[in-house]
BAGU-672102 format. One record per residue (C-alpha): residue in one letter; chain; x, y, z. Coordinates in pm, whole numbers, plus 50000, padded with zeros to 5 digits. Layout:
+------+------+-------+-------+-------+
! code ! unit !    px !    py !    pz !
+------+------+-------+-------+-------+
!    A !    A !     X !     Y !     Z !
...
+------+------+-------+-------+-------+
# end
This chain:
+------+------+-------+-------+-------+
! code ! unit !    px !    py !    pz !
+------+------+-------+-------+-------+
!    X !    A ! 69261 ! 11570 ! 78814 !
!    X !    A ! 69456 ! 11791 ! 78495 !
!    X !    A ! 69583 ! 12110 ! 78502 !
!    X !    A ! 69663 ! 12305 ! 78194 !
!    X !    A ! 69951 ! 12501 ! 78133 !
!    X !    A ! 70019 ! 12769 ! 77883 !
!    X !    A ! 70308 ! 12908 ! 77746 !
!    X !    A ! 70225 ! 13238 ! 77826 !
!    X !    A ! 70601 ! 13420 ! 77708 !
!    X !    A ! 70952 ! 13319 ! 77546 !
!    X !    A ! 71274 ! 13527 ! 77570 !
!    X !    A ! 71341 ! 13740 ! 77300 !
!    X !    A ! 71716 ! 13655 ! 77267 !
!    X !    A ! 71790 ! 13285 ! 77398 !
!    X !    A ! 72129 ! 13194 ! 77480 !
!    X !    A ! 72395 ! 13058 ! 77267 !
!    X !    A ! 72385 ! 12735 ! 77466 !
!    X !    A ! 72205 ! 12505 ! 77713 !
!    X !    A ! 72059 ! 12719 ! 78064 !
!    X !    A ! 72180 ! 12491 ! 78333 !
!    X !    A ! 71984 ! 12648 ! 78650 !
!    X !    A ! 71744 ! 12921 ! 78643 !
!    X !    A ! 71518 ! 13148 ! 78902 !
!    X !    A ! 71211 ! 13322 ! 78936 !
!    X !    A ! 71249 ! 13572 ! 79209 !
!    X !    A ! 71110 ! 13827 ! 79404 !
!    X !    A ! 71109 ! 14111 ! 79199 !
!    X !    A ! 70909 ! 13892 ! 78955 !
!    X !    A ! 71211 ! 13891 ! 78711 !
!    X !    A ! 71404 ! 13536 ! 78605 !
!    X !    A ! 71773 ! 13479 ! 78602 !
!    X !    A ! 71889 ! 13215 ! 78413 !
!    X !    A ! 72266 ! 13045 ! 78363 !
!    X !    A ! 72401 ! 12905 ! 78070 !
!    X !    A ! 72676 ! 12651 ! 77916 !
!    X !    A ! 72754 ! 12978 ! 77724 !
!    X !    A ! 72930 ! 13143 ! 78013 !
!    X !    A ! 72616 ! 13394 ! 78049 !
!    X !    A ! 72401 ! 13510 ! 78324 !
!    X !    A ! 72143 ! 13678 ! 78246 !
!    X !    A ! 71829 ! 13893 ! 78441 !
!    X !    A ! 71505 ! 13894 ! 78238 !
!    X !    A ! 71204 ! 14080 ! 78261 !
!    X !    A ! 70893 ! 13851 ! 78317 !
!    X !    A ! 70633 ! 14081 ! 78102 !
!    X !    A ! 70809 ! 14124 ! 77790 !
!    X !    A ! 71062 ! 13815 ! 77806 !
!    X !    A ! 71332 ! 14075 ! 77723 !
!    X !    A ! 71692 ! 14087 ! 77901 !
!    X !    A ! 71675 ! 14348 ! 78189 !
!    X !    A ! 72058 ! 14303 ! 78290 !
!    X !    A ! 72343 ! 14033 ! 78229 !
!    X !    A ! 72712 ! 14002 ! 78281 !
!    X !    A ! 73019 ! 13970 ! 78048 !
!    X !    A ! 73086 ! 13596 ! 77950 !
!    X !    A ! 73275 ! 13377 ! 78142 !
!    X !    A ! 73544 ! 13128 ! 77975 !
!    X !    A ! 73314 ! 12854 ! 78068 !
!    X !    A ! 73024 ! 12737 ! 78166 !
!    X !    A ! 72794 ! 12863 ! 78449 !
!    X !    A ! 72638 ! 12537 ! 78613 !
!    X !    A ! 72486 ! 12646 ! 78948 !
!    X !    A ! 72239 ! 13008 ! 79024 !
!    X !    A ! 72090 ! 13059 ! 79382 !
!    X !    A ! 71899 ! 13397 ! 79414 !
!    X !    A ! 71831 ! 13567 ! 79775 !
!    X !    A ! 71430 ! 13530 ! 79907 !
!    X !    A ! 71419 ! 13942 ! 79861 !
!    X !    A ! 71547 ! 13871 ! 79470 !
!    X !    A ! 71847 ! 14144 ! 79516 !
!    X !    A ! 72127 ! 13901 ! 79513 !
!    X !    A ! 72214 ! 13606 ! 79239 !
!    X !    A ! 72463 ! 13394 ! 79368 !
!    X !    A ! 72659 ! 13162 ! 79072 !
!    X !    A ! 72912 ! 12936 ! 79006 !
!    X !    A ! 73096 ! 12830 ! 78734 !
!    X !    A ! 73267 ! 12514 ! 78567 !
!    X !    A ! 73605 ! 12548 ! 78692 !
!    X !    A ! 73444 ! 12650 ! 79023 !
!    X !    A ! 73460 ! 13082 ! 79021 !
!    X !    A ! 73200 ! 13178 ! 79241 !
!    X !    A ! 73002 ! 13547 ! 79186 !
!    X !    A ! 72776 ! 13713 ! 79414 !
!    X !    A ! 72561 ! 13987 ! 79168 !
!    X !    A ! 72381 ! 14267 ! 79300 !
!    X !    A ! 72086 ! 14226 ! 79064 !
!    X !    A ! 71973 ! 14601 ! 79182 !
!    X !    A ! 72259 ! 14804 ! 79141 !
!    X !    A ! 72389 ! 14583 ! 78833 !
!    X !    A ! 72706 ! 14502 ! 79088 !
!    X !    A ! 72982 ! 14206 ! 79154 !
!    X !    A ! 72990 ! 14233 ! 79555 !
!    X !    A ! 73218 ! 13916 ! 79567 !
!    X !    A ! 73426 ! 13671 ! 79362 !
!    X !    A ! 73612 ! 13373 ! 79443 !
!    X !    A ! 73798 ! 13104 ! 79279 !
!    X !    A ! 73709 ! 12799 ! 79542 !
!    X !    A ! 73989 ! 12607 ! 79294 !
!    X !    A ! 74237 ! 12804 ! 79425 !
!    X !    A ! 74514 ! 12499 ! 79550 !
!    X !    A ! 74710 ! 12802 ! 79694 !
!    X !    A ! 74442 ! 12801 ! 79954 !
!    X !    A ! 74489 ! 12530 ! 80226 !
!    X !    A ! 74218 ! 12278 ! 80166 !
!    X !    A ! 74049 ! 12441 ! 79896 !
!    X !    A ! 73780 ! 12236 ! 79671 !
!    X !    A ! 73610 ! 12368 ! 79361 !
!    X !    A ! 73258 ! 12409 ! 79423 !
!    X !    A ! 73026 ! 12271 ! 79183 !
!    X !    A ! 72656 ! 12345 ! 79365 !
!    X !    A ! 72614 ! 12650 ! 79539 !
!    X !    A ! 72342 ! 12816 ! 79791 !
!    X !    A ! 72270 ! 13144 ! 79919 !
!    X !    A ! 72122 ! 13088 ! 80292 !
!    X !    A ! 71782 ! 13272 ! 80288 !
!    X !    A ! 71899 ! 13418 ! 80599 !
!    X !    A ! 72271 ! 13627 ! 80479 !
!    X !    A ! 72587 ! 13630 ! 80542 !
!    X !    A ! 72668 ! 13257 ! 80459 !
!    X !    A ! 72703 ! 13077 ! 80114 !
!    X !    A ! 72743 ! 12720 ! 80063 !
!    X !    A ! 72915 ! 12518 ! 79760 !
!    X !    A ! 72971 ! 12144 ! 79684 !
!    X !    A ! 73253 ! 11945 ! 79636 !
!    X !    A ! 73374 ! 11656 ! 79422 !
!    X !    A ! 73477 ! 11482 ! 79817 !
!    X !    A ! 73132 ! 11461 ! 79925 !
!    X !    A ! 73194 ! 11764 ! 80165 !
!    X !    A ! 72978 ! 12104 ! 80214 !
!    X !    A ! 73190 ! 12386 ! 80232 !
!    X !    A ! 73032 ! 12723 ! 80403 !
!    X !    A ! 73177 ! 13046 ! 80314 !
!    X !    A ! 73131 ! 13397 ! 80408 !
!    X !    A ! 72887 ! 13579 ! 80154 !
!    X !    A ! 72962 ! 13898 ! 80299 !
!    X !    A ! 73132 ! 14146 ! 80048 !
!    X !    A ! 73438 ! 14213 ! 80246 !
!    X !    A ! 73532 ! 13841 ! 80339 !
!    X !    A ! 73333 ! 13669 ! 79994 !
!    X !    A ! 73471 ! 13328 ! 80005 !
!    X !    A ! 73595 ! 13310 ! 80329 !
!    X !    A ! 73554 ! 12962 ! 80416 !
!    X !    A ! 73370 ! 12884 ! 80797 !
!    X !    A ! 73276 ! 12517 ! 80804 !
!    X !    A ! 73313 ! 12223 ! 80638 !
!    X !    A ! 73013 ! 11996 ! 80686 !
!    X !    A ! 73154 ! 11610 ! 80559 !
!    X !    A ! 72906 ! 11335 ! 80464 !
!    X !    A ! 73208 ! 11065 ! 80500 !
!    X !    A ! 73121 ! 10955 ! 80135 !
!    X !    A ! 73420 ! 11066 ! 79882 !
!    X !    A ! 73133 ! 11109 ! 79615 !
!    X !    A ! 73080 ! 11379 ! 79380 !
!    X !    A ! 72723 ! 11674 ! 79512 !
!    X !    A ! 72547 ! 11700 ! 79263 !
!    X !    A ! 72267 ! 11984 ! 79452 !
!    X !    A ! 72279 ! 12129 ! 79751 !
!    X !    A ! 71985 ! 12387 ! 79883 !
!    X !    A ! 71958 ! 12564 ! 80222 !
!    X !    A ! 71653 ! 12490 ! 80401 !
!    X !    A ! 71374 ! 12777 ! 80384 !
!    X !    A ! 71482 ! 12874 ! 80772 !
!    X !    A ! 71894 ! 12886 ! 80700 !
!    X !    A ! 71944 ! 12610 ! 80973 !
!    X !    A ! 71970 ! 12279 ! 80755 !
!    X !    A ! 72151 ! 12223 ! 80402 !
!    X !    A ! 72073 ! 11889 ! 80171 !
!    X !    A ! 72346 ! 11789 ! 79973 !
!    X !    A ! 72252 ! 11508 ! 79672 !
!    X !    A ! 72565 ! 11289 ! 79552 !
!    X !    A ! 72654 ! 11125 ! 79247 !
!    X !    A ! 72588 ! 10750 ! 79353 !
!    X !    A ! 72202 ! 10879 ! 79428 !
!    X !    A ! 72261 ! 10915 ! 79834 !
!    X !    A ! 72137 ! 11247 ! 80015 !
!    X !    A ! 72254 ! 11403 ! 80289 !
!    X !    A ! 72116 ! 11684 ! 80565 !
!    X !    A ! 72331 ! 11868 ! 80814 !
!    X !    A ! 72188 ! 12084 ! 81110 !
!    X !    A ! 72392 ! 12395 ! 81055 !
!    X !    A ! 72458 ! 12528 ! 81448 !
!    X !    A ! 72619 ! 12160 ! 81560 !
!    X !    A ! 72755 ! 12106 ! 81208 !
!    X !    A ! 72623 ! 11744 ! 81190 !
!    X !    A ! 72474 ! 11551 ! 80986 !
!    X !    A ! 72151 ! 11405 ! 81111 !
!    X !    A ! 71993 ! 11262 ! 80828 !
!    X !    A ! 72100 ! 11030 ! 80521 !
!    X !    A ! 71837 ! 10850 ! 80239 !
!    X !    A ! 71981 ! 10601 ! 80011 !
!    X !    A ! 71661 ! 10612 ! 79799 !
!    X !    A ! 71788 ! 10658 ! 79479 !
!    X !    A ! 71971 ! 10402 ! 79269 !
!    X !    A ! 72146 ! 10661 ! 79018 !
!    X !    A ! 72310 ! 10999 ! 79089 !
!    X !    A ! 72010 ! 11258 ! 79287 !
!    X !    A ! 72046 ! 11586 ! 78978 !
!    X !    A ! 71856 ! 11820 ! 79178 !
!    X !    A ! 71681 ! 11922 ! 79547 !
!    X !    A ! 71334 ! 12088 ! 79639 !
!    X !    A ! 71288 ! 12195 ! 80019 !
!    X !    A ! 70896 ! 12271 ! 80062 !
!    X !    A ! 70791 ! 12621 ! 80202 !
!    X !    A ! 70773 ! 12464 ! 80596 !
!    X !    A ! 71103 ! 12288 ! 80565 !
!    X !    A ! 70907 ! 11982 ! 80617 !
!    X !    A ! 70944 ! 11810 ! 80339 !
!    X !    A ! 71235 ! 11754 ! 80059 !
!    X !    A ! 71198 ! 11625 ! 79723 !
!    X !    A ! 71457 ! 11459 ! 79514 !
!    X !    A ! 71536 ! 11442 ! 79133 !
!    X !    A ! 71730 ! 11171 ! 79011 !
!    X !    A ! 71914 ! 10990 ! 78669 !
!    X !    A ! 71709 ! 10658 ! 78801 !
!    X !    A ! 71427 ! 10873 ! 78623 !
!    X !    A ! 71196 ! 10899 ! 78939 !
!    X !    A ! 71112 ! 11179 ! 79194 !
!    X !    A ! 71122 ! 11074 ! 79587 !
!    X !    A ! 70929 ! 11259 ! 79819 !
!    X !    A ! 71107 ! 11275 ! 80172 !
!    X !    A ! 70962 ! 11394 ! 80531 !
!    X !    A ! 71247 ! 11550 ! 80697 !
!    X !    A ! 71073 ! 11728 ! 80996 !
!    X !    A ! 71270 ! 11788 ! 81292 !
!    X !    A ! 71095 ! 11651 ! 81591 !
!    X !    A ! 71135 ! 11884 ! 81970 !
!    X !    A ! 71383 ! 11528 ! 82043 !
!    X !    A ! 71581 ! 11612 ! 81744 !
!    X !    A ! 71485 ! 11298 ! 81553 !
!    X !    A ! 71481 ! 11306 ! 81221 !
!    X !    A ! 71119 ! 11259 ! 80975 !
!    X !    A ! 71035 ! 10910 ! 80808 !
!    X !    A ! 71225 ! 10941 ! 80511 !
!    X !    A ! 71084 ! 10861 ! 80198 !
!    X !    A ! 70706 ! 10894 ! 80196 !
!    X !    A ! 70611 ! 10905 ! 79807 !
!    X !    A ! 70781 ! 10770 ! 79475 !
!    X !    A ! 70671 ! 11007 ! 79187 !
!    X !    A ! 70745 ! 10789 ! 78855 !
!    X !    A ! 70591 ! 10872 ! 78467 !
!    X !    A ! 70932 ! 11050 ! 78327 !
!    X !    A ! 71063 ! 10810 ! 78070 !
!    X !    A ! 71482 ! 10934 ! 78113 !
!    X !    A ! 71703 ! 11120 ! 78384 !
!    X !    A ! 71517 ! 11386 ! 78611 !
!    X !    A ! 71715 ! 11662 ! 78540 !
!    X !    A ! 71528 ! 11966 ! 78825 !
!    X !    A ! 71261 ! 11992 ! 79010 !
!    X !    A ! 71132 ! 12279 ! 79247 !
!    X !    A ! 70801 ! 12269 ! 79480 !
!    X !    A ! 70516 ! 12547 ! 79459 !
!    X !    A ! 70498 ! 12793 ! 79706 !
!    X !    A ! 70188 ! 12674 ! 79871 !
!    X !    A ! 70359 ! 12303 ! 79867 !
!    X !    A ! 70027 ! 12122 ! 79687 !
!    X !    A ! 70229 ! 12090 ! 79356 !
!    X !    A ! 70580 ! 12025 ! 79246 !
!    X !    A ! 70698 ! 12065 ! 78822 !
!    X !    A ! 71014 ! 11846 ! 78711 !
!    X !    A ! 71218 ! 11902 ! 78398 !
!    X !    A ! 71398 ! 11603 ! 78183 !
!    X !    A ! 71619 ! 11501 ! 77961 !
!    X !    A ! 71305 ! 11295 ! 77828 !
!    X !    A ! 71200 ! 11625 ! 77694 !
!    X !    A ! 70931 ! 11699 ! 77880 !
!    X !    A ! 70813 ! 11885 ! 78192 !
!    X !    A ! 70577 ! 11738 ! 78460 !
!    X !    A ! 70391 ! 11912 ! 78706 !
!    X !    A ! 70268 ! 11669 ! 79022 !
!    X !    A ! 69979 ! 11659 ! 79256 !
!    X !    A ! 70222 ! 11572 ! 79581 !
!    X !    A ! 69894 ! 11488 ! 79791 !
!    X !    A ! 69722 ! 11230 ! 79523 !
!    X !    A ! 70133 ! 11151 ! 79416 !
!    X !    A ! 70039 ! 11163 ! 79043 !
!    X !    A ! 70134 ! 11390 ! 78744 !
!    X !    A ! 69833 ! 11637 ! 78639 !
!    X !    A ! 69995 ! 11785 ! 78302 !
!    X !    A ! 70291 ! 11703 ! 78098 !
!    X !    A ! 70426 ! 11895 ! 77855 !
!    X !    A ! 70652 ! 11853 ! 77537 !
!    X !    A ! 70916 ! 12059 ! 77491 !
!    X !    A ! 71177 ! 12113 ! 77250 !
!    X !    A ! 71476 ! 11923 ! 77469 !
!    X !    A ! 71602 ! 11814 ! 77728 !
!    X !    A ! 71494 ! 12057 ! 78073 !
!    X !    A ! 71753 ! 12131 ! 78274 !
!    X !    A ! 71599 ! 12355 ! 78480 !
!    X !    A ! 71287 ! 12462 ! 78582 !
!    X !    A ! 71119 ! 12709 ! 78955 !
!    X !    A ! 70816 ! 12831 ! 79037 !
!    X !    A ! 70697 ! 13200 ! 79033 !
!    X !    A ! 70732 ! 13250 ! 79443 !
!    X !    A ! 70451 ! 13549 ! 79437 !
!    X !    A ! 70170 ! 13294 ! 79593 !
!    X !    A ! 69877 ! 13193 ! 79290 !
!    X !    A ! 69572 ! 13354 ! 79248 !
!    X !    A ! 69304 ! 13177 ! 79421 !
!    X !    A ! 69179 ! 12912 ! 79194 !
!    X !    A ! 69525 ! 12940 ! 78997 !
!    X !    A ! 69778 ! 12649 ! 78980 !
!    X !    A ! 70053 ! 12917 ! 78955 !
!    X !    A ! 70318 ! 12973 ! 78736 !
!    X !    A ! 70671 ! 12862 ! 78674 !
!    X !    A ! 71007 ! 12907 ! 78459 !
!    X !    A ! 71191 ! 12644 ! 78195 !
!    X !    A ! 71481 ! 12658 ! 78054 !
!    X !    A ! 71704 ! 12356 ! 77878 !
!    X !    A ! 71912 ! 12240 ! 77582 !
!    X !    A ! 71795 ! 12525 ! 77321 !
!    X !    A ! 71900 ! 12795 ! 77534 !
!    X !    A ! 71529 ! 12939 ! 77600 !
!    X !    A ! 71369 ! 13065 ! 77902 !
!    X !    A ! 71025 ! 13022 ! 77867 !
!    X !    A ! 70715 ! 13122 ! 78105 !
!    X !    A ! 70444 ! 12895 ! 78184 !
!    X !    A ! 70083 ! 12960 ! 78387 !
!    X !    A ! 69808 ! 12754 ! 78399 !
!    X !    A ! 69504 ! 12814 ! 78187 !
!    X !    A ! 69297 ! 13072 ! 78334 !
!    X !    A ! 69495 ! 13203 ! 78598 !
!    X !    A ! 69590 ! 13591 ! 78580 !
!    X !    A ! 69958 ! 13737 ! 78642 !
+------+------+-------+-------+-------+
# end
């Protein structure tokens, strides 16, 4: 099997640098983060900016946006962590995690909105998950401090759909999952041989897939049996991208799953028959790519969101499938 995908719509200004992360949410808009210190809302029609916020001095490595597509949590390179109302054109919280004058305190480099509220999470160069309060009034309150025991730089981390698991991916390609109401960690794949860039939890929570610099995508099972035993690990190697595997995200139904790389090109995968079904060429490397979460049209393959080294969000759907 082949899918086609078009390029149905480009922003009309790019940014002045590389988008590092980007979202399609909700509200059907995209947000997207750059290496230029912007954040920026778009509007998914007319690929024109809808809202975005005053530069920061550096880069802006890490977006998470809220299931309902009102909040955009991000994080920048120093480790200053925002939480924008993407409604009301609002900063509810701010907080510099690199603050030393703060017992304990670790920059974060990934960060995660839970899907439930009231709880963001950000990684460490230690190898540790720090929680903190998302909450306006206490934004950046630190709560827990989940520890994989590894002193290795997280790449990714990503709630699970259901708020009660995080996955954390490491530098030295090891991944991690801690059950949030014990604050253990129950799982941990050594799958990859290189650092693990990004993290894709399917729709059920069942299964997690995992984008590393060894240029492959694993597929894991990480169900939760009634005994609390963990899934089987990995259950599919997705290989065809020729340099690192930069993002990844899995479709909202769970039969597909799109990659971005610094091979230049994005791949979208048939995760039952573990194959690619359509590459595509683009300008640079893709550093970040997500699905539209509005469920396809029946007979569609859906649509999704790029964006990579020239600064351009661009909108994808596959051929014959209606907004």
């Amino acid at each position: 099997m082949s899918l086609a995908f078009l390029n149905a719509l480009e922003c009309t200004e790019p940014h002045a640098d590389a988008i590092w992360d980007i979202a399609w949410t909700a509200n059907d808009t995209a947000v997207s983060v750059s290496a230029d210190g912007t954040v920026k809302q778009w509007d998914s029609t007319s690929g024109q900016i809808s809202k975005s916020r005053p530069p920061h001095t550096l880069a802006i490595v890490s977006l998470s946006v809220s299931p309902d597509g009102r909040h955009a949590l991000y994080n920048s390179l120093d480790g200053t962590t925002c939480l924008w109302d993407l409604q009301d054109d609002n900063i509810l919280g701010q907080h510099a995690s690199y603050d030393r004058a703060v017992e304990g305190a670790e920059p974060s480099w990934s960060v995660s909105l839970n899907p439930k509220g009231g709880t963001y999470a950000g990684t460490s160069g230690s190898g540790n998950v720090n929680i903190y309060s998302a909450n306006p009034d206490s934004f950046g309150s630190r709560q827990l401090v989940l520890s994989s025991g590894r002193n290795k730089h997280g790449m990714d981390c990503k709630y699970s759909p259901d708020g009660s698991r995080i996955a954390l991916a490491t530098e030295t390609g090891q991944v991690f999952i801690f059950e949030l109401e014990s604050g253990t960690l129950t799982s941990t794949y050594s799958t990859h041989a290189m650092a693990v860039r990004s993290l894709s939890w399917s729709a059920d929570g069942q299964l997690l897939l995992t984008a590393s610099e060894d240029k492959r995508l694993i597929l894991h099972d990480v169900r939760s049996g009634p005994s609390g035993k963990p899934g089987s690990g990995a259950v599919a190697t997705l290989t065809g991208h020729s340099s690192w595997v930069l993002s990844t995200d899995i479709s909202p139904d769970g039969r597909l799953a799109v990659s971005g790389s610094a091979d230049k090109t994005i791949k979208v995968w048939d995760l039952a028959a573990r194959t690619a079904v359509s590459t595509i060429q683009d300008s640079g490397e893709v550093w970040a790519v997500a699905w539209r979460p509005k469920p396809s049209a029946t007979g569609s393959a859906g649509a999704f969101v790029s964006g990579g080294e020239d600064g351009r969000v661009r909108w994808w759907r596959s051929a014959g499938a209606g907004s």
